[in-house]
N, C-alpha and C positions, 0 to 999 in steps of 0.2 A: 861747324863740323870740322872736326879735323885730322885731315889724311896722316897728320904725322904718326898717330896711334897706329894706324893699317901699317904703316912704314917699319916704324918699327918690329910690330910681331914681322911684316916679310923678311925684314933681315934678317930676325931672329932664327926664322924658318932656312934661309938657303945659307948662313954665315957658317954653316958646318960643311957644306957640299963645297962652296967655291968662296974668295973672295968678293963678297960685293958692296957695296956703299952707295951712301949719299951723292948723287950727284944735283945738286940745286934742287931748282924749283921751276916749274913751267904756271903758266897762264893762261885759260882759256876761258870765252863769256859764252854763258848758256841759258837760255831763255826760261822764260817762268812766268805765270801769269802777271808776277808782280812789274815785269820788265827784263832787263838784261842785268847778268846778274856776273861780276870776275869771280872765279876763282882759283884758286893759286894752290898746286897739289905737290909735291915731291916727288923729284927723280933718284933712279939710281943709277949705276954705273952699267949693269948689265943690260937694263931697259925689261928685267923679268917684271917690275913690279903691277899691279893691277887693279886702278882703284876699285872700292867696293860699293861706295856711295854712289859717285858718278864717275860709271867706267870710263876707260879711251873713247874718245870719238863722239860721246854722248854731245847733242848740243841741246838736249830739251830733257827739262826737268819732268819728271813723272810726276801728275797729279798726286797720285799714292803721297810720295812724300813729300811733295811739298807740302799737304794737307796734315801730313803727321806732323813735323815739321811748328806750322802755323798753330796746330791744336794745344802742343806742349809747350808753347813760346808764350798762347793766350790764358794757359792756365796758371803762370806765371814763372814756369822753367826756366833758368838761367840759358844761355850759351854754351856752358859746361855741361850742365846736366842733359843738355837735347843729346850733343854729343855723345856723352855716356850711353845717353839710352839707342843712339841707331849704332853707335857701333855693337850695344851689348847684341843687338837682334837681326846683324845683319849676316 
């Protein structure tokens, strides 16, 4: 999954109101049936931005989607395509 997509529309969205950008990448491991699990999100400068997937603070994955997730990985979904599809439906 990838937050860079989320990142981008956010900037898209406040880059008229203020200045804001790119600031790195942060890191955090968040549980899930299968184990512990890194993932690595992007910052911005202002700190507005809000992932969608796995908000701030979240440290446990939702069954919900880890099972969506699992079902379109087993039916032989790329990594691009899962993506495409939770961000289309999030």
């Amino acid at each position: 999954m990838s937050s860079n997509l989320e990142m981008d529309h956010h900037l898209g969205q406040t880059r008229q109101i203020e200045q804001n950008r790119r600031n790195g990448k942060t890191t955090k491991t968040v549980k899930s049936s299968a184990g512990l699990l890194d993932l690595t999100t992007p910052r911005d400068r202002s700190g507005s931005y809000q992932p969608q997937l796995v908000p701030k603070r979240q440290i446990v994955l939702t069954p919900q989607l880890e099972q969506k997730v699992l079902s379109l990985y087993s039916m032989g979904n790329s990594y691009a395509d899962i993506s495409q599809h939770l961000l289309s439906n999030f």
